[in-house]
Every structure is written in structure tokens, then in C-alpha cells.
C-alpha positions as CSV (number, residue, x, y, z in Angstrom):
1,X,-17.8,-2.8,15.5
2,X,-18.9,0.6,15.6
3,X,-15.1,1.6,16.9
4,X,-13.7,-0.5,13.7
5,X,-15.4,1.5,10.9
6,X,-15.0,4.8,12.2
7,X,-11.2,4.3,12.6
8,X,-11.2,2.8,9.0
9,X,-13.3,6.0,8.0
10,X,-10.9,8.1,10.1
11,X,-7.9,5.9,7.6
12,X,-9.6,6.6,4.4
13,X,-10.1,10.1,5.1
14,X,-6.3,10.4,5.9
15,X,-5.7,8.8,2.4
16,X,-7.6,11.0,0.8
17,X,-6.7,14.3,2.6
18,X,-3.6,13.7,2.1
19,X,-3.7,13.2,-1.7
20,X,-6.1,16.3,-2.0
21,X,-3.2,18.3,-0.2
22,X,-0.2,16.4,-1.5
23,X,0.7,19.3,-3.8
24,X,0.0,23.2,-3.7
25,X,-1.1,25.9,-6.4
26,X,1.1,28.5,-7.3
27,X,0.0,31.3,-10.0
28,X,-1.6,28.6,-12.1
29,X,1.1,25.5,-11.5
30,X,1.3,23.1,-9.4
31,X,4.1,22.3,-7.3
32,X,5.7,20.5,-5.6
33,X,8.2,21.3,-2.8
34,X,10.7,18.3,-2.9
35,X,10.7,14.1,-4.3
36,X,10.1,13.1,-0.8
37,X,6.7,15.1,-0.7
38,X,5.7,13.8,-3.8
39,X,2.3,11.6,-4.4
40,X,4.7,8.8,-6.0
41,X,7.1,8.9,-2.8
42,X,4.3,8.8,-0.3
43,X,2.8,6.2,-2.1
44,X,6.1,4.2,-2.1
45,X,6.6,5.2,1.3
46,X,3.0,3.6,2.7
47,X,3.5,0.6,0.4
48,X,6.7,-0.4,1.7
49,X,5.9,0.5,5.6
50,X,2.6,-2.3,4.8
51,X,4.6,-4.4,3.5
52,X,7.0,-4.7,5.6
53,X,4.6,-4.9,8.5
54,X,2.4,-7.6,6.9
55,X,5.8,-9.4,5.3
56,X,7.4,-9.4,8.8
57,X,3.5,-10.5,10.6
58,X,3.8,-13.1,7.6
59,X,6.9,-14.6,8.3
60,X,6.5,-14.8,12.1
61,X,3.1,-16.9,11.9
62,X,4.1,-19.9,9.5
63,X,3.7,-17.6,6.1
64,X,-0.3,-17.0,7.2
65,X,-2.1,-13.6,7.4
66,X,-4.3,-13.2,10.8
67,X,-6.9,-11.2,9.0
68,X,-8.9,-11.0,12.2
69,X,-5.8,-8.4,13.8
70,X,-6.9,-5.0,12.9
71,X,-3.5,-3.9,12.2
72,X,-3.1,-6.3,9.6
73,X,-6.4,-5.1,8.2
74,X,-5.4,-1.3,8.0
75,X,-2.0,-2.4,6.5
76,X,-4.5,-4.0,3.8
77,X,-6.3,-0.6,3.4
78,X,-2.9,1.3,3.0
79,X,-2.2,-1.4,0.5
80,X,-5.6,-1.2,-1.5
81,X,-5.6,2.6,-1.2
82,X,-2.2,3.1,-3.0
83,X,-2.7,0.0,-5.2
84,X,-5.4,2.4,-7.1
85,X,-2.8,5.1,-7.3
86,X,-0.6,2.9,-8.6
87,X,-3.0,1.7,-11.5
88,X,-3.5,5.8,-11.8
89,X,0.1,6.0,-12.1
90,X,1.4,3.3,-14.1
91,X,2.7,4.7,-17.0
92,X,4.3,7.6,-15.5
93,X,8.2,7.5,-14.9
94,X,8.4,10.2,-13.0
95,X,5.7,9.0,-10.5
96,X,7.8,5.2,-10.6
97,X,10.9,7.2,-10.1
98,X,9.5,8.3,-6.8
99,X,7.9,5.7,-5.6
100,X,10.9,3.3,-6.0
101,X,12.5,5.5,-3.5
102,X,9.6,5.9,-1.2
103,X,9.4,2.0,-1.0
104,X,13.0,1.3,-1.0
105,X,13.5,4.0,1.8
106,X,10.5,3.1,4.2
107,X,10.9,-1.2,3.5
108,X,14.3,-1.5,5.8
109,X,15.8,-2.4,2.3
110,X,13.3,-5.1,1.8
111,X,12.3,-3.4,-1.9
112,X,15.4,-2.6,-3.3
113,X,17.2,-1.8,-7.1
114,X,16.2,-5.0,-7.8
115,X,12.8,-6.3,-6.8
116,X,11.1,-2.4,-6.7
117,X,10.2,-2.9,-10.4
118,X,8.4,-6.2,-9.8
119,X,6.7,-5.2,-7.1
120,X,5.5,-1.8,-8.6
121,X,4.1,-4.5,-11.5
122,X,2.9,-7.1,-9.2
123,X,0.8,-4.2,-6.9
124,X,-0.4,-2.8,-10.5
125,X,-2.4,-5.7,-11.1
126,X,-4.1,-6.9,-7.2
127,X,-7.5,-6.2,-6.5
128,X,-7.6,-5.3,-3.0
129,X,-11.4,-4.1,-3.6
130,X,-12.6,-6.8,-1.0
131,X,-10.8,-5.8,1.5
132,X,-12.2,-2.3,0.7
133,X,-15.6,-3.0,0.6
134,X,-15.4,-5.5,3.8
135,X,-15.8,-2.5,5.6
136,X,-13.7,-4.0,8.5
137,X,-11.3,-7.0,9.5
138,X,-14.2,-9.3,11.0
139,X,-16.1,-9.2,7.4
140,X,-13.1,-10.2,4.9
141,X,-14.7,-13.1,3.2
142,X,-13.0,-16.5,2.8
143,X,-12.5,-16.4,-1.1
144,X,-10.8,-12.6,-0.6
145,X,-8.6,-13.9,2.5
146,X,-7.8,-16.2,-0.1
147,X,-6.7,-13.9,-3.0
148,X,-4.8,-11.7,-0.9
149,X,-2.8,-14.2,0.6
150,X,-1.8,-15.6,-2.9
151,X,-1.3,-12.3,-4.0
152,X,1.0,-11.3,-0.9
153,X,3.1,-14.5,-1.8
154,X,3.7,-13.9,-4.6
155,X,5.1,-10.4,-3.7
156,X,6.9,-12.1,-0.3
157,X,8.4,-14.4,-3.2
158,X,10.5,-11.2,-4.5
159,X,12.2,-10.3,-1.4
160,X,13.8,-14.1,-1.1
161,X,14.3,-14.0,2.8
């Protein structure tokens, strides 16, 4: 157990390294050095990676989630983690811009032209903070399992394979 949370600490840390570094200062502005190193495309880019990964896990156990397999549970985390950047987010176009095509480019065209928008919306509006505060796979209550998997569906639903 001890083994579980310290690599989900290890995770989290990641996350939030790598929003703390995900842009530089220069002479007062910040900037950026290109779209794909963007906060909105790394973002998109983890989101559609986990989805893909728990779509594909989905799909290959009778549309269930094994939320006892810890890679299912850190695809969860990656989820939860940009779902709150997301909600951050949500109004700006230039952060949608690039996290369309951080999602569309990591998802093996799974989110495409015309799905990205409804899953961007869809994603805006989970609450992943179970999974979050579970602290790791083995304590994911029943009525959370529960959410998530409607939620997931319902986001499965918009890739219609």
C-alpha cells in the first residue's frame, strides 16, 4: 500500500511540476516556446493518452472499469488532474485551441474535429474528486466507481466505435 501512494505522490508531483515549469519568464513576459509545449496541449495530450487507455481497457472488458488495476487508477488521476485545468480553462479559446490538438493528436484519432468540443464540455463538468482523495485504487468507493463509470460512458458514447 505503502508502494501505491508514494507512486501516486510521485504522479501528482509530476502534474504539478510540470505545470509550475510549463512556461518560462523572460524580461517580465511569459512565454511560451511553441503550441505543443503549451499548458492547453499537454493537457489535451494527457487527456486523450487516458482516455484512450481507459476507452480501449473499457471496451476490451464488456464496457466495465477494473478499478482495482493501478494503471486504470493513474489514468483516473491524469484524468482528475487536468479535469481541474480544464474548469481553470474553460473560457479561454486559446487554451481550447490547444487542447483540441493535444487530444486529437495523442487519442489515435479517437477525439477528433468532431467530438473534441463535447468532450472538452463533458470533462468540464466531472468530478473526479473521489478518485483524488481515495488516495489509491484499493480505496475507490462503490458510489464513486459508480459516477465515474457513468461519467466515462457518456464520454465513450462520443467516439461511436
Amino acid at each position: 500500500m505503502k508502494a501505491k501512494i508514494s507512486l501516486v505522490a510521485i504522479v501528482m508531483a509530476g502534474f504539478i511540476l510540470f505545470a509550475a515549469c510549463s512556461s518560462t519568464s523572460s524580461g517580465g513576459k511569459t512565454t511560451t516556446s511553441s503550441p505543443a509545449s503549451s499548458a492547453g496541449y499537454q493537457s489535451g495530450s494527457q487527456v486523450g493518452s487516458s482516455l484512450l487507455s481507459l476507452y480501449n481497457q473499457y471496451k476490451s472488458a464488456g464496457n466495465k472499469i477494473d478499478f482495482s488495476n493501478m494503471n486504470t487508477y493513474l489514468q483516473l488521476l491524469t484524468l482528475a488532474t487536468n479535469v481541474q485545468t480544464i474548469k481553470n480553462n474553460a473560457k479561454n479559446a486559446t487554451f481550447y485551441a490547444q487542447f483540441a490538438q493535444g487530444a486529437m493528436a495523442s487519442s489515435q484519432s479517437m477525439i477528433n474535429n468532431n467530438n473534441v468540443s463535447g468532450v472538452f464540455n463533458l470533462l468540464s463538468g466531472l468530478d473526479l474528486s473521489g478518485i483524488t482523495s481515495a488516495g489509491n485504487a484499493n480505496n475507490v468507493s462503490n458510489s464513486t466507481a459508480t459516477n465515474v463509470l457513468n461519467s466515462l460512458s457518456g464520454l465513450f458514447g462520443l467516439f461511436g466505435k
